[in-house]
C-alpha positions in Angstrom: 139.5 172.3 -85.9 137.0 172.9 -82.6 137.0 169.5 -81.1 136.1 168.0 -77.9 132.8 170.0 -77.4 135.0 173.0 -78.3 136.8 172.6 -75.7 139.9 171.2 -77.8 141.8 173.1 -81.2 143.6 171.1 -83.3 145.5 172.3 -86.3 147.9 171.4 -88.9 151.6 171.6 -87.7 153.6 170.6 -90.6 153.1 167.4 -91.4 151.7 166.7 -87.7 148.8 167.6 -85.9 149.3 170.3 -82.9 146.6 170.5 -80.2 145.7 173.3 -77.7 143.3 172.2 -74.7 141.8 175.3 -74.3 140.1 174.3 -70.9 143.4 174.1 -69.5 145.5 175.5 -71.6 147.7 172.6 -72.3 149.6 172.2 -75.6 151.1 169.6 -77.7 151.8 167.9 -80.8 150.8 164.5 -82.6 153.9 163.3 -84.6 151.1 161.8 -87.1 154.5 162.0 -90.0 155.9 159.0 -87.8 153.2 157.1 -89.3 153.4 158.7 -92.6 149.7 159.7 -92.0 148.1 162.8 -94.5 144.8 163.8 -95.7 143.8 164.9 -92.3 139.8 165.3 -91.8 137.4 166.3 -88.6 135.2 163.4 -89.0 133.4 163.6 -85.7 133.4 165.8 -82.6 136.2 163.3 -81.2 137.2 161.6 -84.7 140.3 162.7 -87.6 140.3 160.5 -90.6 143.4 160.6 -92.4 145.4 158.2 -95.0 148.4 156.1 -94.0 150.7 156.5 -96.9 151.5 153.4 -98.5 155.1 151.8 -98.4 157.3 149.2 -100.7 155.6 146.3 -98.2 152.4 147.6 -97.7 149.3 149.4 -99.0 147.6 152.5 -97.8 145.6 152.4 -95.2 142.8 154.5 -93.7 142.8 155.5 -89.9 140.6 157.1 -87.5 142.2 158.9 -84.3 140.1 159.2 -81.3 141.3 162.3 -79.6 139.3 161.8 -76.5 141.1 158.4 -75.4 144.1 158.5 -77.6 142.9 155.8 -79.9 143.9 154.9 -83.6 141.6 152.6 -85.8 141.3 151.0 -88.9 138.6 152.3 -90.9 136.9 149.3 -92.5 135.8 149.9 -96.3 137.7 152.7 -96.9 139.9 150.9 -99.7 137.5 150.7 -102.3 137.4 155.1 -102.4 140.6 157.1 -104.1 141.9 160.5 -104.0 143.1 162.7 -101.1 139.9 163.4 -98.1 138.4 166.8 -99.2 137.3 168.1 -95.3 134.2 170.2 -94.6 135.5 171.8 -92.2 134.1 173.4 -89.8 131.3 171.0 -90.7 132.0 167.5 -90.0 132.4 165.0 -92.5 134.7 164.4 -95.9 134.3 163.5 -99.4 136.0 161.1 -102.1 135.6 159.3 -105.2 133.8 155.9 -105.2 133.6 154.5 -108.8 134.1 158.2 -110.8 131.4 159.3 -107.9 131.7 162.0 -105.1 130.5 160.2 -101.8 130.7 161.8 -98.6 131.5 160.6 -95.4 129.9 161.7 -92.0 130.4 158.1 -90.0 132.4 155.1 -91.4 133.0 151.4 -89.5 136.2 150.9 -87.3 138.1 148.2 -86.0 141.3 147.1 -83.9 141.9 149.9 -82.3 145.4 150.7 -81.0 147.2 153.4 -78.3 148.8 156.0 -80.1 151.5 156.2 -78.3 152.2 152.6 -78.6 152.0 152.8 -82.6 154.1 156.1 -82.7 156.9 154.2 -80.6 156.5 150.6 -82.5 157.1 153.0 -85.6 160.1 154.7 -84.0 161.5 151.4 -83.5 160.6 150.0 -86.9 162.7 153.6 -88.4 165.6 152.5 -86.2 165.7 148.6 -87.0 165.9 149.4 -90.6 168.7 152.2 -90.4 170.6 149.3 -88.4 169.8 146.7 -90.8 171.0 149.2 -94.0 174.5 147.9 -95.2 177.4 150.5 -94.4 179.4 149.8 -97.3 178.7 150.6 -100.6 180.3 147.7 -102.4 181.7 144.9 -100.8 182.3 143.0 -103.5 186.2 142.2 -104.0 188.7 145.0 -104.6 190.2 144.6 -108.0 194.3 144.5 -107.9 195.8 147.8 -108.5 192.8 149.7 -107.5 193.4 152.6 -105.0 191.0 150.7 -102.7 193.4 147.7 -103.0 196.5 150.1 -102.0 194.2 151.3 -99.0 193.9 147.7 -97.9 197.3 146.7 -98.3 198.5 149.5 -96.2 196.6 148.8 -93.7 197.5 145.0 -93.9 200.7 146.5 -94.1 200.3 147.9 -90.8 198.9 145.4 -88.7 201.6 143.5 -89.8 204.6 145.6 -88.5 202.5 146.6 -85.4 202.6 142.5 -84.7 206.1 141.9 -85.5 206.5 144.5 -82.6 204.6 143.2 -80.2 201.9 145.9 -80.3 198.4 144.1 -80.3 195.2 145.7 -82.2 191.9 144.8 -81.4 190.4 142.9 -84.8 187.0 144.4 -85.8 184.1 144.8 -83.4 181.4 141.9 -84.6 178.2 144.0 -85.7 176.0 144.5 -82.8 173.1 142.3 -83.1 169.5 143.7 -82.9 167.3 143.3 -80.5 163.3 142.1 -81.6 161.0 144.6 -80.9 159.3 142.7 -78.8 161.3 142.1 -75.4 158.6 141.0 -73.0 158.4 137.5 -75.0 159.1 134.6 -73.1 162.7 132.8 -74.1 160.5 129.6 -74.3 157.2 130.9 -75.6 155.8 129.1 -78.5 154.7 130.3 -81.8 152.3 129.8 -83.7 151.8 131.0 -87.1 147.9 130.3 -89.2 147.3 131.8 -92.4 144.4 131.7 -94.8 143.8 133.5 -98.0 140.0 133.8 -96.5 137.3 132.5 -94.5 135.7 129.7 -95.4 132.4 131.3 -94.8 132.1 135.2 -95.4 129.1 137.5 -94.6 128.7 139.1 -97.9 129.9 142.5 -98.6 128.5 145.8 -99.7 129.9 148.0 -102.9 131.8 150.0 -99.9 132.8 146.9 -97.8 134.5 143.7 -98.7 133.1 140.6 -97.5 134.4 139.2 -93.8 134.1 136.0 -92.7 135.4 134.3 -89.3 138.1 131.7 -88.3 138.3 130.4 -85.1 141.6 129.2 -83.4 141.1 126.9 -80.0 144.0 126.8 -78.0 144.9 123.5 -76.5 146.1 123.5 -72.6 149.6 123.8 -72.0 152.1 125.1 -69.4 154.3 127.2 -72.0 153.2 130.1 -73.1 152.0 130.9 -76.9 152.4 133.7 -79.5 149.5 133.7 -82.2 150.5 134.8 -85.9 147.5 135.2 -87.4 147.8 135.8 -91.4 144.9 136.5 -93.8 144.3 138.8 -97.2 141.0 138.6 -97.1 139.0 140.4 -94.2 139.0 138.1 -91.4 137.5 138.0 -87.5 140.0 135.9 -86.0 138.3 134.5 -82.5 140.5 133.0 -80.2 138.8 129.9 -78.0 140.8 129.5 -74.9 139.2 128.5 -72.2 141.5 126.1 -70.6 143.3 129.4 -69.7 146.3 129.1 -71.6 148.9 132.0 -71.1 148.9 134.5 -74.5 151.9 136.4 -74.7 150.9 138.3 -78.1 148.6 138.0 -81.3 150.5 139.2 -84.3 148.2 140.3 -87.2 149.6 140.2 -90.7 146.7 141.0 -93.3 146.5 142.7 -96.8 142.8 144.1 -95.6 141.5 145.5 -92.4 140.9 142.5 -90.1 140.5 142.2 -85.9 140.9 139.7 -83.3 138.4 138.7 -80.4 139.4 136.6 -77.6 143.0 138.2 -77.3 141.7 138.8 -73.3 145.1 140.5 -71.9 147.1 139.9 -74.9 149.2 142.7 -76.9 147.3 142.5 -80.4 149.9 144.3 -83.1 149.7 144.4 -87.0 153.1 143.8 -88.1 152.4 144.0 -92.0 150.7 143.1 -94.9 151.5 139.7 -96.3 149.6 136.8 -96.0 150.9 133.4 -96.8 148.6 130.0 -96.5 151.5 127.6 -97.4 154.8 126.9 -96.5 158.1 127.3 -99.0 156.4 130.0 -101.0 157.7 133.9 -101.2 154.7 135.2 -99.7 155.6 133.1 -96.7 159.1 133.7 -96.6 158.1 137.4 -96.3 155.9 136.8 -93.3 158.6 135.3 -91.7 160.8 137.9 -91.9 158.0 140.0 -90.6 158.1 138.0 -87.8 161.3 137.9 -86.8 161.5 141.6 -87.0 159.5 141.2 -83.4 160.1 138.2 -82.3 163.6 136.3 -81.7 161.5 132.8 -80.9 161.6 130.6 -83.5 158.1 129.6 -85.6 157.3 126.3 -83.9 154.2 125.4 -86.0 152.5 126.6 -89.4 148.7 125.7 -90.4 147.1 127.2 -93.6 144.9 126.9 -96.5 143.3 129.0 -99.0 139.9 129.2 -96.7 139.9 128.6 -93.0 137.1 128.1 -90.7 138.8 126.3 -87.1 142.2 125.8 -86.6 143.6 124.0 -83.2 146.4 124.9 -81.6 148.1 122.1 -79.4 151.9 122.4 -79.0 
């Protein structure tokens, strides 16, 4: 694919996206498979649409890269088409089904958009947390006498026994390192607050392409610790954040089943760091988010506000 004003060829390396700048002659590669992305499509002269495979927490999502600033968006509306994204290349554009009917795509609405870097590396991270969360034994439920496992263990009891009676220390067992948040730039005494909604109390109504979006505002109260935001929705939500007393942001973490965005955040890190919305406390769904949350944060939740439609929330610890 001729990008860039031509000045740019991207093509299909594996399950990635190489690039050759043929200006300068620079190379490189887009590890798009970190982000399980697929159905790559030249949507503009500076825009790929592709599919961001759906996993056992989340649905698929639709994405558009910006290869002129290195830019990855959500592409709003998307979620209502099926099927792969059949490209016209080397026309711009794509096609897929609406409702058993072909539509094609030459220009579609984005928000929240993210560094690419940052989400390959957040992704990275995510790969790594869950290999060091993944249990190393098999079956650690109790040996049964007479087993060979039970032998194993009483040798080695066995061992440590006669290596004591000789004065010969060994080490006991390493404890499990712990792991780290993936956020590390939090504040130790940072706050958090978590507000979810099922929707907006007041939605601008939707198209047959586009759900329905309504906004919820959050006012943050003056304080002299900083805050961390959880904002939680299923619905398509504009969360805008009122802060004009100043009030020091460390993050905004978005959870939200469809494509939502966040104005206000100022110099604020804005991550999505799922899919599950919960509006009430002591349910699954929020028991989920919190586990999404601790995945990035080691601060504990220090407040909860929620309901099935929001319109202002106040934040004042």
């Amino acid at each position: 694919m001729l990008m860039r004003n031509e000045s740019l060829l991207v093509y299909f390396s594996m399950r990635d996206l190489g690039w050759l700048d043929l200006t300068t002659g620079e190379q490189g590669n887009w590890a798009l498979s970190t982000l399980n992305g697929y159905g790559f499509a030249k949507l503009t002269d500076s825009g790929i649409f592709f599919i961001q495979q759906a996993s056992a927490v989340s649905p698929a999502t639709y994405k558009l890269l910006d290869v002129a600033d290195l830019k990855v968006s959500t592409v709003n509306g998307a979620d209502v088409e099926s099927g792969a994204a059949l490209s016209f290349w080397p026309r711009s554009g794509y096609a897929r089904r609406v409702n058993n009917t072909i539509v094609v795509r030459t220009a579609v609405d984005t928000s929240d958009p993210q560094p690419l870097n940052r989400l390959l590396a957040q992704a990275d991270l995510e790969r790594q947390l869950v290999k060091l969360q993944t249990p190393t034994t098999p079956n650690p439920t109790p040996v049964p006498d007479g087993s060979p496992a039970a032998a194993v263990e009483a040798a080695i009891d066995a061992i440590r026994k006669s290596a004591t009676a000789q004065g010969i220390g060994i080490a006991p067992p390493r404890p499990a390192a712990s792991v780290r948040p993936l956020l590390t730039n939090i504040p130790s005494n940072a706050r958090v607050a978590v507000i979810g909604v099922y929707q907006a109390h007041s939605t601008t109504p939707g198209t047959a392409n586009q759900r329905a979006t309504g906004v919820v505002r959050v006012s943050v109260a003056p304080g002299p610790t900083p805050l961390v935001l959880v904002l939680s929705n299923y619905e398509p939500v504009r969360w805008l954040i009122e802060n004009s007393n100043g009030r020091t942001i460390s993050a905004v973490l978005m959870s939200s089943y469809h494509p939502s965005s966040v104005i206000g955040a100022n110099q604020a890190d804005v991550l999505k760091i799922g899919s599950n919305s919960a509006y009430k406390m002591g349910t699954t769904e929020y028991e989920s988010l919190k586990t999404d949350i601790g995945r990035y944060l080691s601060n504990p939740i220090t407040s909860f506000q929620g309901g099935y439609e929001g319109q202002d929330f106040q934040v004042r610890n």
